[in-house]
Backbone as numpy.savetxt, mean C-alpha at the origin, in Angstrom:
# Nx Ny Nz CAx CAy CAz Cx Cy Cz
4.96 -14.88 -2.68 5.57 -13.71 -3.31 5.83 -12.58 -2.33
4.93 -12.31 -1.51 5.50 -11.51 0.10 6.32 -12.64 1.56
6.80 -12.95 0.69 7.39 -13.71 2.14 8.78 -12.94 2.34
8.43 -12.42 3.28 9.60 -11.38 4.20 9.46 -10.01 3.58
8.81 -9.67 3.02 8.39 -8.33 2.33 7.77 -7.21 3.37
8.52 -6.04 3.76 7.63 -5.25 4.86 6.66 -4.52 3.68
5.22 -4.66 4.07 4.34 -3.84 3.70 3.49 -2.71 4.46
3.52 -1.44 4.01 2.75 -0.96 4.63 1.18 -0.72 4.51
0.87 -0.74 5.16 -0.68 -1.04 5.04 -1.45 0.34 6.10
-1.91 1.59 4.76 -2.96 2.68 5.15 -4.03 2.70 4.95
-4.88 1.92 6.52 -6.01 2.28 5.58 -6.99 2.78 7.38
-8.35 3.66 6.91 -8.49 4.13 8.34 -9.67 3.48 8.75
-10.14 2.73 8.30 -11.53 1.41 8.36 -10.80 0.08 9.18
-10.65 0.31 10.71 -10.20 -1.02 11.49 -11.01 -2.16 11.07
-12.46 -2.17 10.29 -13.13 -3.70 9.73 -12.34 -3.93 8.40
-11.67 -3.14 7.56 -11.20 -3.61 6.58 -9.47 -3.65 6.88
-8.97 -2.92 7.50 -7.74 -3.02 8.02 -6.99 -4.33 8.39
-8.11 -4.96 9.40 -7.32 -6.11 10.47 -7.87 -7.22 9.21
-8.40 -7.99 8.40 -8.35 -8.68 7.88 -7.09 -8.34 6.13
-7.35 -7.56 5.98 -5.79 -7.22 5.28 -4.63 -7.12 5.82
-4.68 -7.01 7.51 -3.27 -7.01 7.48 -3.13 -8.30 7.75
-3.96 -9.20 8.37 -4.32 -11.11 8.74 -3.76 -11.45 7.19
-4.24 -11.33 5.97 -3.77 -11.85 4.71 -2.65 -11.52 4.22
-2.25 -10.22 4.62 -0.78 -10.19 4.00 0.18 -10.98 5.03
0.07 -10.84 6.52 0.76 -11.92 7.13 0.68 -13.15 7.16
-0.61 -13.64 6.71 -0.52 -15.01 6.26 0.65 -15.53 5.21
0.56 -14.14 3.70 1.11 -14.51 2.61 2.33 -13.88 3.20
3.49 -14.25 4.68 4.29 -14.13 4.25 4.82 -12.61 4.95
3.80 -11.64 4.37 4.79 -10.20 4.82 5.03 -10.14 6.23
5.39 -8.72 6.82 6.03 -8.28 7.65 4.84 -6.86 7.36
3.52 -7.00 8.02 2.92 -5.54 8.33 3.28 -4.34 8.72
3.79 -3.15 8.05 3.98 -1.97 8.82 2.40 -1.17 8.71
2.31 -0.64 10.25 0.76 -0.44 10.07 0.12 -0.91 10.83
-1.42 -0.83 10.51 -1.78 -0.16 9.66 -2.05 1.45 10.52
-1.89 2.40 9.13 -1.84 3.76 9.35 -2.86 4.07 9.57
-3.66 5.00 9.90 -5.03 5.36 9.31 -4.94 7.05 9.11
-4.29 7.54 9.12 -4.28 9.00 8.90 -2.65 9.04 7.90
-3.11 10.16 7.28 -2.18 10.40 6.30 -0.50 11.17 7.12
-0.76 11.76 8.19 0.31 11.86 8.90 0.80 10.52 10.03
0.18 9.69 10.23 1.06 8.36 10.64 1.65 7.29 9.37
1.10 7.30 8.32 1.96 6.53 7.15 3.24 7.51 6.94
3.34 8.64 6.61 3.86 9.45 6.37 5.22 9.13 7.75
5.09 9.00 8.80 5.90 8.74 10.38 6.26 7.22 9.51
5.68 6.44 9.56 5.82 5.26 9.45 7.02 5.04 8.44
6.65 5.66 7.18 7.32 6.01 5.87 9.11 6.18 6.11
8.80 7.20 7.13 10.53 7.85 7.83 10.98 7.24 8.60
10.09 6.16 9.30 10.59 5.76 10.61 11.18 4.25 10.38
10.61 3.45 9.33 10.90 2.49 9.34 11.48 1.85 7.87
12.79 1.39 7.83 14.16 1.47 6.67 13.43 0.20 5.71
12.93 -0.25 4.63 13.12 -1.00 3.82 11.59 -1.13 3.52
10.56 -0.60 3.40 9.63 -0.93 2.98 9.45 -1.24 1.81
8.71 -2.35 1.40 8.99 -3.11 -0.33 7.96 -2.44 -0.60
6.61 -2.36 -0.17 5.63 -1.84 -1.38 4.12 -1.41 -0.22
3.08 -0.86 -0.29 2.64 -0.11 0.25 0.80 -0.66 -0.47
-0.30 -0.57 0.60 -1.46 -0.78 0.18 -2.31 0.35 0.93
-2.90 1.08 0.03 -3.36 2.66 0.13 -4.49 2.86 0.12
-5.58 2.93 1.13 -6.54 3.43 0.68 -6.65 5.11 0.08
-7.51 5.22 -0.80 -7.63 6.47 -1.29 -8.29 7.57 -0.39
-8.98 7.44 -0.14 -9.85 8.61 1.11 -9.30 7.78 2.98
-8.38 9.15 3.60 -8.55 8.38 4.76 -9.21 9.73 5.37
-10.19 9.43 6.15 -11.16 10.26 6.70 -11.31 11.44 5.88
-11.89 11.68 4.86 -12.07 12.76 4.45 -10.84 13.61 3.48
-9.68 12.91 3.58 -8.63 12.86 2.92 -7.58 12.50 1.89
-7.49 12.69 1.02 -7.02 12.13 -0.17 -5.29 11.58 0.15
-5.17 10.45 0.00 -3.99 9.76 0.69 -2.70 10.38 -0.43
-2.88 11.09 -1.45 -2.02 11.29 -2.18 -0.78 11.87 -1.45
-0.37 12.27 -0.72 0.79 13.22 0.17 1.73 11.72 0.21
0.97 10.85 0.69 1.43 9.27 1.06 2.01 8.29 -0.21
1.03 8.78 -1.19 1.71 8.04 -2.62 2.61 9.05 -3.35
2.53 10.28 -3.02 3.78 11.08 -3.53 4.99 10.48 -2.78
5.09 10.32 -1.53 6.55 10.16 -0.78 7.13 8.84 -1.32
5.90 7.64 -1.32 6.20 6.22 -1.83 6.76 6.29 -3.07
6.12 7.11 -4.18 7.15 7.18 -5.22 8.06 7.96 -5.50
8.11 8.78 -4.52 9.54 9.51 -4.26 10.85 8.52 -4.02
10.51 7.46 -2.88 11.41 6.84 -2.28 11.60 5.43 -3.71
10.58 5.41 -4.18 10.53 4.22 -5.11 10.14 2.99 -4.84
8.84 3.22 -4.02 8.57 2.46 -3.34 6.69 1.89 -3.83
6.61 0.84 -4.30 5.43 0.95 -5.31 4.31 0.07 -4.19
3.16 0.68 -5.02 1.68 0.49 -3.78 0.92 0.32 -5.34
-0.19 0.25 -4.21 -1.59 -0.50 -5.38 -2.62 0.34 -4.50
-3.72 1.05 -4.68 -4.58 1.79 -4.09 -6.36 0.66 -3.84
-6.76 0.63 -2.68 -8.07 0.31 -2.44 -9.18 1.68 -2.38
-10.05 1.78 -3.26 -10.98 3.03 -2.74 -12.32 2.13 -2.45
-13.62 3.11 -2.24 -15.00 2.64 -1.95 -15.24 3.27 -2.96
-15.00 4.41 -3.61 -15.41 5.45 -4.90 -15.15 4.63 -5.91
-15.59 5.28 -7.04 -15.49 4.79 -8.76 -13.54 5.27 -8.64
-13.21 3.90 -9.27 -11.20 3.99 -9.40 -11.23 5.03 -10.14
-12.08 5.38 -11.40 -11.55 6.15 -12.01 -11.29 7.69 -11.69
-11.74 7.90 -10.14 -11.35 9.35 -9.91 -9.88 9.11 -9.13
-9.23 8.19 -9.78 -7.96 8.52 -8.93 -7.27 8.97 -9.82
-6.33 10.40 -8.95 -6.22 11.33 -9.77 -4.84 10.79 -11.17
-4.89 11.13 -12.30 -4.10 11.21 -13.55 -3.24 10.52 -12.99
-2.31 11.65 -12.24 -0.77 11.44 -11.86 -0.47 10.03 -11.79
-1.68 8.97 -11.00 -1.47 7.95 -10.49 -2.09 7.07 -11.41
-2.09 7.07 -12.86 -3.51 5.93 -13.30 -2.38 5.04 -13.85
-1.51 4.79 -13.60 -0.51 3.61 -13.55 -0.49 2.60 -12.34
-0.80 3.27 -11.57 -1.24 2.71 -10.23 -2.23 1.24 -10.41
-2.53 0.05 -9.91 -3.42 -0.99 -9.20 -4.27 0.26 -8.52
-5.43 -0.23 -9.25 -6.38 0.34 -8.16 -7.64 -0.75 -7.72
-8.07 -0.92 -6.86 -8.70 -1.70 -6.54 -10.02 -1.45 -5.60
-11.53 -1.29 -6.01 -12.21 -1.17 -5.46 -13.13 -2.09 -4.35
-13.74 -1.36 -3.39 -13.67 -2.12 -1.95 -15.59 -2.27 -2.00
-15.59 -3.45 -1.73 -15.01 -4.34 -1.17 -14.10 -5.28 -1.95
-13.11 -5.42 -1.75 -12.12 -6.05 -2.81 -12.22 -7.30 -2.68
-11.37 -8.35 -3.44 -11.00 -9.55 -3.60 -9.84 -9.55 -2.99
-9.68 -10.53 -1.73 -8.08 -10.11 -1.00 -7.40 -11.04 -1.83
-7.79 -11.77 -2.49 -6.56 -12.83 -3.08 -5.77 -11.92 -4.71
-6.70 -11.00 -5.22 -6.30 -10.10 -6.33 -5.73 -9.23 -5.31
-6.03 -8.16 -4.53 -4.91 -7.52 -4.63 -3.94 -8.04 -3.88
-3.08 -9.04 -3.10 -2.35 -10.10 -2.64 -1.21 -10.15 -4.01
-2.02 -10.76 -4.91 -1.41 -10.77 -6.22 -1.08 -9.82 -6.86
-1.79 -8.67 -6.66 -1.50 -7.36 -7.21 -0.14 -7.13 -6.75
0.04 -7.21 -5.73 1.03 -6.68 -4.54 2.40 -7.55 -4.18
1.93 -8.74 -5.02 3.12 -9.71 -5.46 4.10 -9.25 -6.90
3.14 -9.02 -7.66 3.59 -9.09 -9.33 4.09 -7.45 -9.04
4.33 -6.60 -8.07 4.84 -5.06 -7.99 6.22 -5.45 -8.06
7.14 -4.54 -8.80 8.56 -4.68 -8.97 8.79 -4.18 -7.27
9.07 -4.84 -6.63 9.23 -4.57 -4.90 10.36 -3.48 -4.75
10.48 -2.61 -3.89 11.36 -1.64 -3.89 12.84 -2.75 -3.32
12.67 -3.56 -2.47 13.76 -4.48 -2.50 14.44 -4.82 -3.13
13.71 -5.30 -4.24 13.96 -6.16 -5.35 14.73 -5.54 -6.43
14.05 -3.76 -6.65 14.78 -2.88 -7.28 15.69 -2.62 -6.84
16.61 -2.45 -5.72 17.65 -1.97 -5.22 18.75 -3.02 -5.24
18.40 -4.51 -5.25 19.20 -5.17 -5.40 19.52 -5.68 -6.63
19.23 -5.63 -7.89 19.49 -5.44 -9.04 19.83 -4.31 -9.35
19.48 -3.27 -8.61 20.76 -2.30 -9.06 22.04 -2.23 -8.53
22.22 -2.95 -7.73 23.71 -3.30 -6.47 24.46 -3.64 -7.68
C-alpha cells in the first residue's frame, strides 16, 4: 500500500526513528526524513514536492509537533501521530487523527498509513 509513496517521517528518538524508517522502506515508501525538530519537517515540508502522508511524533524535544500537522493539513496532506503520553491529550483539533502510542506495533501503524486517503491519491481523482 506504500509502494512509491514519499513519507515523511518526524520523529526526534534516532532508536525509534531508524527502525520506522527500515519498515516503511521495506513496505515500499520513499522516506523523507526523518525530521527531528519541528523546524526541519517544516524545511522538509517546503522543500520537497509530493509528499503522500506524514508519521508524527507528538512531543519533539519538549515540543508539541502541532505547527507540523497544521501545515500537513493545510497542504492536504494526511499523517497518523506516534506519542509516549496517554493519545488522549492530543489536542481536539486533531482527534480525527490515527494516533498511536509508543511503543507501537509497526505493522498497525504501516497499515494505518496505508488505509490514509494519500495526498497523491487525492489529487489524482481530482484531475
Amino acid at each position: 500500500m506504500l509502494q512509491n509513496k514519499q513519507i515523511l517521517l518526524v520523529e526526534d528518538d534516532a532508536l525509534i526513528a531508524q527502525p520506522l524508517a527500515e519498515r516503511l522502506e521495506d513496505a515500499g515508501a520513499t522516506v523523507v526524513g526523518p525530521a527531528g525538530t519541528i523546524e526541519e519537517a517544516i524545511a522538509l515540508i517546503a522543500r520537497v514536492p509530493g509528499i503522500d502522508a506524514a508519521l508524527l511524533d507528538v512531543n519533539l524535544g519538549g515540543e508539541m509537533s502541532y505547527p507540523v500537522a497544521y501545515d500537513l493539513a493545510r497542504r492536504g496532506v494526511p499523517f497518523v501521530f506516534l506519542t509516549a503520553y496517554d493519545p488522549s491529550l492530543v489536542a481536539a483539533r486533531f482527534r480525527d487523527v490515527p494516533v498511536f502510542a509508543k511503543p507501537s506495533d509497526l505493522t498497525q501503524v504501516l497499515e494505518a498509513l496505508g488505509s490514509l486517503p494519500l495526498a497523491a491519491d487525492a489529487s489524482r481523482r481530482s484531475a
